[in-house]
Structure formats: C-alpha cells, structure tokens
C-alpha positions, 0 to 999 in steps of 0.5 A, spaced: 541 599 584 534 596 582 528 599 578 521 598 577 519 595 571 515 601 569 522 605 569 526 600 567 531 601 560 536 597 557 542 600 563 543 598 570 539 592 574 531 591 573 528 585 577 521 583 575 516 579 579 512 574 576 504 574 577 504 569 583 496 569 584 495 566 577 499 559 578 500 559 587 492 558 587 491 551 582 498 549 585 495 550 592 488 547 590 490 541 587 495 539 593 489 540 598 484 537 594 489 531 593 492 530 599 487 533 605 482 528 604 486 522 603 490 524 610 484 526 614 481 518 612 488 515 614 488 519 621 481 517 622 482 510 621 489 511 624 485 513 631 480 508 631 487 503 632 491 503 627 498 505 626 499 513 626 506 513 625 506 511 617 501 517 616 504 522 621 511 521 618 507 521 611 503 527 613 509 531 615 514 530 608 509 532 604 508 539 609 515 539 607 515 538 600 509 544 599 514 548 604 520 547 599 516 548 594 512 555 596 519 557 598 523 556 591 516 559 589 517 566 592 524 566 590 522 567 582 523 572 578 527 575 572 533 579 574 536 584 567 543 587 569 547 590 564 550 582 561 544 579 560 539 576 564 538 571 570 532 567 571 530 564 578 525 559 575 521 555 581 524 549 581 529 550 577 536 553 579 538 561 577 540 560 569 544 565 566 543 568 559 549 572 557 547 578 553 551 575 547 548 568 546 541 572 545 539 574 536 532 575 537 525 575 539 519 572 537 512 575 539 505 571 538 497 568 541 497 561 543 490 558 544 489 556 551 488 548 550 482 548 554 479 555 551 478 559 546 482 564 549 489 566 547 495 568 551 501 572 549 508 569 548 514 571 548 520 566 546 527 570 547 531 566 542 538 564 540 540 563 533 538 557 532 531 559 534 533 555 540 528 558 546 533 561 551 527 565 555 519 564 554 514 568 557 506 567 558 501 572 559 499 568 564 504 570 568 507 576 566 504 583 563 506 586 557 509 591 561 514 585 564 515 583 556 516 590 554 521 592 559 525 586 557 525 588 550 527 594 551 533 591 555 535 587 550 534 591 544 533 586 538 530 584 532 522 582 534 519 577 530 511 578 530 506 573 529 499 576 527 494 570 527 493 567 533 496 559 534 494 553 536 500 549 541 499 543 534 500 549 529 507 552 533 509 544 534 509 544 526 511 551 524 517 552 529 518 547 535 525 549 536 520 554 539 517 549 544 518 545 551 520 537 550 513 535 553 511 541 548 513 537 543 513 530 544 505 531 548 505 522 548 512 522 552 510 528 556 503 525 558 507 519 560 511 522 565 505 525 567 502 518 568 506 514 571 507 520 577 499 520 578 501 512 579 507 513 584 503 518 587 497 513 588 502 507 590 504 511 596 499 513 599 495 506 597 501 504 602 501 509 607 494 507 608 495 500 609 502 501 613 496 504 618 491 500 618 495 494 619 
C-alpha cells in the first residue's frame, strides 16, 4: 500500500515525488538553447545543397537522448518501506538503503553558489558520517524531509548557522559529493564535456557542408 507524504509514518510503504518543475525547466532550457540554433543553422545550410544525412541523424540521437532522459526524469522518487529506503535517481540506477546501514542525520542551510539565498539540506548519514541520502530544498519540501525522518526514527544533528559549500568542505566533507569536494576536478569534467560537445557539432556541421 502507498501513502501520501502528509499521512505518512515510519510503517507500511511511502513514495515521495520530488519537485520536477525546479530542475525539468534549466534542463529543457539549456537543451534548446544549445542545440536548437546549432540544428536550425546546419538544416538550413543543409537545404541550400549540403548534405542533410549527417544533421538529420545528428538531430535524431540527441531527440533520443533527451527522450531517455525525460523518461529516467519521470521515474524519480524516493520509496520508504519497512527495511529502509530506495531511491530512483535520474540517471542513476534505484540504490537500496538498508534500514540498518543508517546512524543519523544531519540538517543545515547551504548558500546558493550564485546568491544569497540558502536552501535546506539533509544528509541521511552512516557511521561514518558518510552520505548515504542528500535531499535539497530545491528539490524536496520540508514535509518530504520530514517524513523521512519520521520513517527513519534517528538521531538528527542541527546546524543553526547558514553555510557556505567552501565552509561544509572544510568542516564535514565526508558529507559532500566528489566534485563537491574536489570543485578543480569537477570543473574539469565539465569542461572537457563542453568540448566534446563542441567537437561534435563542429563536425556534424562540416560533414553537412561538405
């Protein structure tokens, strides 16, 4: 049986349903503001006797890959059941949290990198004070954080003073993601995904022209 989150307790199976809105508008808007002028170029330079076969086929995966990815995005929830938690990330396999693996919880305010604004956190942690489930109030209300509380039953740690990503790498980055942590190796990444990208559509563009 599932419950909604505002009758759920620590029995029977809850699902919870992020905020989709909050990230499906920069993701969709960041793929057309990318990819749309790029394409509508190569179709036009296409029409005018180039060669279509490249752009179309180039046109056609990334419509797939955004299909995929719309589709793990509608697939994403946290489910509570009775041995612990399973999340069903948006890209990620579902991950089993056994009810056992979990020692505590720790709530704070993180600052917005680009404002001053914070956000609710709340890292599920392990013993280790390893992140086992991070929730953001981006994406989640404090009702959902609630009810997984409820669920859980543990010892919760609150942080009363906002922080700042460089103040939580400092203090507590078992807490953290690796490009969290490591923000030169995860700008890195980023980067060299920025240049394949580039790479790609720079070639598709002159397979057309040619």
């Amino acid at each position: 049986m599932t419950i909604t989150a505002s009758t759920a307790r620590a029995v029977g199976t809850v699902t919870l349903k992020p905020f989709r809105q909050r990230y499906w508008l920069p993701i969709v808007g960041s793929l057309v503001a990318a990819v749309v002028p790029v394409y509508a170029t190569a179709f036009e330079i296409g029409s005018t006797g180039g060669n279509m076969l490249p752009v179309t086929i180039a046109a056609g995966v990334t419509l797939i890959v955004a299909a995929l990815v719309a589709w793990r995005f509608s697939r994403a929830k946290l489910v509570l059941d009775p041995q612990g938690m399973v999340e069903h990330g948006l890209l990620s396999r579902p991950r089993t949290i056994p009810r056992e693996a979990v020692a505590g919880a720790v709530t704070l305010a993180l600052y917005d990198p680009q404002s001053v604004q914070t956000r609710r956190q709340l890292f599920i942690v392990d013993e280790h004070e390893h992140t086992l489930l991070r929730m953001s109030g981006g994406t989640w209300s404090d009702q959902h954080m609630s009810t997984v509380l409820r669920h859980l039953d543990v010892l919760v740690q609150t942080v009363d003073t906002p922080m700042t990503l460089r103040d939580l790498r400092q203090t507590r980055p078992a807490l953290l993601r690796w490009t969290e942590r490591h923000p030169w190796g995860g700008g890195t990444i980023a980067v060299a995904l920025g240049l394949v990208c580039c790479v790609s559509i720079a070639f598709t563009a002159t397979l057309t022209i040619g």
